[in-house]
C-alpha positions in Angstrom: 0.0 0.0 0.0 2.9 2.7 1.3 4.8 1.7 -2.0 1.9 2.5 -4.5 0.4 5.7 -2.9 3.9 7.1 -1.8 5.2 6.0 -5.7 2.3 7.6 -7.3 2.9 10.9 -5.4 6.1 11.1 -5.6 6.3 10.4 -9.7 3.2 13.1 -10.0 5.8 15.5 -8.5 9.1 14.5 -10.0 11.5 15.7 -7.1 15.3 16.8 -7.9 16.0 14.8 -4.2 13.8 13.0 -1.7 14.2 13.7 2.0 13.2 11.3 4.3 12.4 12.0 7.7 13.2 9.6 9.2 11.8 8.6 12.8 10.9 5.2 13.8 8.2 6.1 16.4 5.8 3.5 14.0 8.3 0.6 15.6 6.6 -2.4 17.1 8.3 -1.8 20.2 7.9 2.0 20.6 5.8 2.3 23.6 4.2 6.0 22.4 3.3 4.7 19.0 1.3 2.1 19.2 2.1 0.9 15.4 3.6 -2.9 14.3 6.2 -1.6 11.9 9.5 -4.0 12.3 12.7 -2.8 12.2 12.5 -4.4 8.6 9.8 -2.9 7.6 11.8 0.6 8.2 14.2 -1.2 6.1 11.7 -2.1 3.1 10.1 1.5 3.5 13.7 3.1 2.6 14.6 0.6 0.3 11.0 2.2 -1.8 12.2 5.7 -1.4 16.0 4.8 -2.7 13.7 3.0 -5.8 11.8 6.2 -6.4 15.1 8.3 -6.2 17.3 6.2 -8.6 14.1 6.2 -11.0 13.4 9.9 -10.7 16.4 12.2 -8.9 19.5 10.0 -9.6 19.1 8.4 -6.3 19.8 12.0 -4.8 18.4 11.0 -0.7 18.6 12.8 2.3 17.7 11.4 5.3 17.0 13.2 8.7 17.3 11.2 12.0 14.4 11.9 14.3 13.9 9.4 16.5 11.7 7.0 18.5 11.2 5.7 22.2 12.3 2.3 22.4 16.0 2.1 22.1 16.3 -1.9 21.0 13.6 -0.7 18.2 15.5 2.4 17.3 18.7 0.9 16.8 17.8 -2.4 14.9 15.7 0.4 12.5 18.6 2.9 12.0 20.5 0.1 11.4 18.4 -1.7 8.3 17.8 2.1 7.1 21.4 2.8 7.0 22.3 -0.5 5.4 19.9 0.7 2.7 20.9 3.7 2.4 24.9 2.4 2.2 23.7 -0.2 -0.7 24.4 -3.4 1.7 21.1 -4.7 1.4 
């Protein structure tokens, strides 16, 4: 669902660079949020916003650390997301 509405915004648009925000306050584990996103799941999500960029911007990415509440959830997320973003996965 994320990959086809987020896709079909982000092509309608055509971005020079995507900036993701990213907080990982949607963890399964965060006790604020209240969400069941995995720490792979953050991976998955990054790996469709690096897609979109190398399809529309050259793969030009920003990414923002925010946060989340659950320190076991944050790290295994920022983790997967930087393993993305470095091209190891």
């Amino acid at each position: 669902m994320f990959e086809t509405s987020v896709a079909d915004i982000v092509l309608s648009y055509k971005p020079e660079l995507i900036i993701i925000s990213a907080g990982f306050d949607a963890h399964e584990r965060d006790p604020l949020g209240h969400m069941q996103v995995t720490s792979e799941g953050f991976g998955e999500l990054t790996e469709i916003c690096t897609k979109l960029a190398d399809e529309i911007c050259s793969g030009r990415v920003i990414s923002l650390l925010e946060g989340g509440y659950d320190l076991t959830g944050l790290s295994g997320s920022v983790a997967q997301h930087i393993d993305v973003l470095a091209g190891m996965r």
